[in-house]
N, C-alpha and C positions, 0 to 999 in steps of 0.2 A: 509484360511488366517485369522489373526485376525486385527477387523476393527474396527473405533470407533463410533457409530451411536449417535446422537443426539437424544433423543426421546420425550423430551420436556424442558420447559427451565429449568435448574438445576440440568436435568438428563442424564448421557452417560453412553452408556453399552459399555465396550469390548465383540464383538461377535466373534464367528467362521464363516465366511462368507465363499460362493463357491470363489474360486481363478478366475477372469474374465480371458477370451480369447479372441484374437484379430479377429475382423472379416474383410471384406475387408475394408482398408486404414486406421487400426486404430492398435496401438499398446500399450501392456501392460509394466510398467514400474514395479519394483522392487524400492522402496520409500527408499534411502538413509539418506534424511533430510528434516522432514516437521517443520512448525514453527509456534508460537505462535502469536496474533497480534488482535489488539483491536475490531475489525469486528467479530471475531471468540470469544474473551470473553463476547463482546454485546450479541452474538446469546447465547451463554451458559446462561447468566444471565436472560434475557427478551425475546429472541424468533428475529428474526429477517426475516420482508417480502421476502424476497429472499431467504431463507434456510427452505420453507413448513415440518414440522417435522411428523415424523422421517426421519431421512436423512445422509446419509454420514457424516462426519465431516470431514473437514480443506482442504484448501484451496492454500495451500503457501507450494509450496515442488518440491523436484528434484530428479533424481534417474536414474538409470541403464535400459535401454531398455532390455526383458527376451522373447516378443516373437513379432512378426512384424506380418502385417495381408498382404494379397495382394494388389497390386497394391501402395504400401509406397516407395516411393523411397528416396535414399539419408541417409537412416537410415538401422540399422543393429542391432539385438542381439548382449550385450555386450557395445552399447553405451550409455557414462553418457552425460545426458542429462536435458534440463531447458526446463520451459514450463510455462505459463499462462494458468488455469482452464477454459478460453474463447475463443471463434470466433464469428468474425462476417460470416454472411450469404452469403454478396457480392452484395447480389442481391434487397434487398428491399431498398424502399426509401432515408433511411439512408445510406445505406453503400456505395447507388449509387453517395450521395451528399459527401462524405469524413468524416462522421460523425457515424463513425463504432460501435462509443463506444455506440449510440443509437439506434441500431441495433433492430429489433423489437424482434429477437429471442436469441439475445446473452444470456441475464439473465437466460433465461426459457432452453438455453441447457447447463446452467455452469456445470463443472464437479467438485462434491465435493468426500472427502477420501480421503484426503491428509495424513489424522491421521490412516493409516492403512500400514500394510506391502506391497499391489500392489494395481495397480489404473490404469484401462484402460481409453486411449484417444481417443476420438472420432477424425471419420475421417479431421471434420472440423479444427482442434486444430492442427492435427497433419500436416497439409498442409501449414497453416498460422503460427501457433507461438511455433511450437517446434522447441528447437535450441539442436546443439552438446556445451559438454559443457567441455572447453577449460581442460588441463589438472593442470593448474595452483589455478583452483576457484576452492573452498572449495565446496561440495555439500551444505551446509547451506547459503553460499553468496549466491548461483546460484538460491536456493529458493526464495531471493528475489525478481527476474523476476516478481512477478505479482505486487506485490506492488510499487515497482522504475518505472515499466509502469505507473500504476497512476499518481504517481508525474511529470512522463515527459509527461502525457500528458499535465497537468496541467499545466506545464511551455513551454509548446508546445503555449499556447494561450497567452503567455505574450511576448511584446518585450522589453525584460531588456538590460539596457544599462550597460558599464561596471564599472559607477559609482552612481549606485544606490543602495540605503540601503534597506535593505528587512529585514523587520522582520516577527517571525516564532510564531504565537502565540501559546505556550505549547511545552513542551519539553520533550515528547512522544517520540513513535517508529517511526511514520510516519513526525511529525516534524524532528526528528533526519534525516530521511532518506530524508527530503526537502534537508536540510543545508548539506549532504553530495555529492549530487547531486548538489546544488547550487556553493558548492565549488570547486569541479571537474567542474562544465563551467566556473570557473574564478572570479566568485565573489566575491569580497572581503569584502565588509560592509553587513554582514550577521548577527543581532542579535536573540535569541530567549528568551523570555518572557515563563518562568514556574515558578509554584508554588509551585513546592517540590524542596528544595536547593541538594538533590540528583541527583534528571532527569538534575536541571542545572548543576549541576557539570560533568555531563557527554554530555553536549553542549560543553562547554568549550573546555573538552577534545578532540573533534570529531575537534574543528577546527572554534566556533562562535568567532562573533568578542567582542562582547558586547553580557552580558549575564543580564538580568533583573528578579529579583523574586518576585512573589506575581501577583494576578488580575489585569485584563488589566486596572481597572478604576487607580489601585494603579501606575501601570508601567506606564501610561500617561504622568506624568510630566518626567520621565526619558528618554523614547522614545523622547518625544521632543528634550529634551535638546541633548540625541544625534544625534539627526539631525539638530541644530542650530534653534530648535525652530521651522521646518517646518512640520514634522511630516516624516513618512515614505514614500518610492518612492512607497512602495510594501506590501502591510500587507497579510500573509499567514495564515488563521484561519484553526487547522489544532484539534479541541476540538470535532465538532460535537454536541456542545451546545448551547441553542437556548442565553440565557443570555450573551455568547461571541460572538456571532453572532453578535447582538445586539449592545454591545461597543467594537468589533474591528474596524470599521470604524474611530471611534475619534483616532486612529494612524496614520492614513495614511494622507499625505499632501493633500494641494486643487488639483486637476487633476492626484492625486494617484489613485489604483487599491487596491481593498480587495478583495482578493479570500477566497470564503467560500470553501474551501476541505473538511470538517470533516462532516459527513451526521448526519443530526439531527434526533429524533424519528418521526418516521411519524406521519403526522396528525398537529403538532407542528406549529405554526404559530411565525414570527419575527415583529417585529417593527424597522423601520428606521426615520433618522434625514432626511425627505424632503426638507428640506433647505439648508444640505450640502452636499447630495446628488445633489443634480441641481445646486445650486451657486456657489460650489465648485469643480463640473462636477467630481465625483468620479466614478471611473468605478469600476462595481461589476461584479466576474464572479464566474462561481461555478463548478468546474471541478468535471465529472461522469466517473469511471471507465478509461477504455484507449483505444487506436487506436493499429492497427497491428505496423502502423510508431513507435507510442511512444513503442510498443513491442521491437520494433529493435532499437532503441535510447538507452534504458533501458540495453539489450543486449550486445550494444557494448560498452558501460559505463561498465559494468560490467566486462566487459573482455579485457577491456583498462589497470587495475589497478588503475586506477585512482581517483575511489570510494572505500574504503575500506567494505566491508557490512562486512566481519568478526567483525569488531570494533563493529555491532551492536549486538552483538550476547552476551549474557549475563551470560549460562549456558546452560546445556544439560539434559535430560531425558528420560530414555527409554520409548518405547510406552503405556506400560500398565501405566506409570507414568503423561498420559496428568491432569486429573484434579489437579494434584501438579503444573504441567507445567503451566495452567490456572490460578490458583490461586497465581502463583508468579509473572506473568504477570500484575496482576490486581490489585495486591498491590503494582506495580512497583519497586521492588526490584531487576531490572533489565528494559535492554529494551524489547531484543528479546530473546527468549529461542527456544531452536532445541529440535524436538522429532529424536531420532535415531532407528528405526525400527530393 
């Protein structure tokens, strides 16, 4: 089969790889739509702690079941089917507490090769968070599954009321897919704060209520004002940048929440305001990865209708065409981009 290996930062080969075979409770897929997404342009540009190189590449993809291993039940050769690259273990500390996504062994058993024409699932993966995948969803929506897990887990720890304003700082793939998710539970005052008058324009379009351009320190006075001068109920830092890190907080009202989503470069260190932090009782939370729960939340959103992910979808390219894919990506000249195998 050909596959796409990461071999350091800047470099992917298409190789000729052995075709994998399913051993007991694990099944190999046929990759109908893997996708493009800023986790995977990081690791291409700079190297990323969690993808030791050389290594597989991508992460975000769905496809046809071609051969099932023993003792799988429930699945069959010939089913399209969605999945998350993850499982938890079950059994250690974490997973025992409800706290899967910190799972001691999740990261270290990810399964990457999304960017290749097959991709076998470990037995763990295929027990917890492999779904049939409805005949309606687009195999590129259904790709979503790993990333819309994130965000619900992330909004698994928040309890929004149904008149609170939430703003989405940056107006990304994974902001976009906040706001689409946030509008499918009902949301209604949902703004997002980006710096290219392109990404906002395609906020607008997804469904924001209020759309804001330029740097959070610049968007400040406008966030207030639309929130009557209190600030936000809900600030979603969605950048991964230590500097936004930094001043998303001055958004969010006295006894508001700033979720840092976007993971910084390791090592990176933040500075906060300890004064409006305490006086203002701002809660900070920092959502990692996701739960099997937010796996099946994510799932059923997806096969509700109710979320559009085709909308996120920007353009297509065949497999041998990922470093174009990547680099359209990264110039944001679109959101998300589908490799078609």
């Amino acid at each position: 089969m050909l596959a796409h290996v990461l071999v350091e930062p800047g470099r992917i080969e298409l190789r000729d790889l052995p075709r994998p075979t399913a051993g007991p409770g694990e099944v190999v897929l046929r990759i109908r739509s893997a996708l493009t997404c800023g986790t995977d342009v990081k690791a291409f540009l700079r190297g990323h702690p969690k993808f030791p190189m050389p290594t597989p590449f991508g992460h975000e993809f769905a496809g046809e079941i071609v051969e099932v291993g023993k003792n799988v039940k429930g699945m069959r050769s010939g089913d399209a089917v969605m999945t998350t690259p993850t499982a938890p273990c079950k059994v250690c500390y974490y997973c025992q507490r409800s706290q899967e996504n910190l799972c001691d062994t999740v990261m270290d058993t990810m399964t990457l090769g999304g960017y290749a024409e097959y991709i076998k699932l470990p037995a763990r993966i295929v027990e917890t968070n492999l779904y049939k995948k409805p005949i309606n969803l687009s195999f590129a929506a259904a790709a979503l599954l790993e990333p819309l897990s994130c965000v619900m887990h992330g909004l698994d720890l928040l309890t929004l009321r149904p008149d609170d304003t939430i703003v989405l700082v940056c107006a990304g793939a994974i902001s976009l897919l906040h706001l689409l998710a946030l509008r499918a539970l009902g949301m209604q005052r949902v703004a997002v704060l980006g710096r290219s008058p392109g990404r906002a324009a395609h906020a607008r379009r997804l469904g924001a209520d209020e759309v804001f351009i330029g740097g959070v320190e610049k968007a400040s006075d406008a966030v207030h004002e639309y929130t009557d001068g209190r600030g936000a109920d809900v600030v979603i830092e969605c950048t991964g940048q230590v500097p936004v890190w930094e001043a998303s907080p001055a958004l969010a009202r006295r006894g508001g929440t700033v979720v840092l989503f976007g993971g910084c470069t390791p090592g990176t260190q933040v500075r906060i305001d300890t004064e409006r932090f305490h006086y203002d009782e701002l809660r900070i939370l920092s959502p990692f990865h996701s739960t099997p729960r937010a796996v099946r939340r994510a799932y059923e959103l997806l096969c509700s209708g109710d979320l559009d992910g085709d909308a996120l979808i920007s353009g297509s390219y065949s497999l041998t065409e990922l470093p174009a894919a990547l680099e359209a990506h990264r110039e944001g000249r679109g959101i998300k981009f589908v490799l078609q195998p």
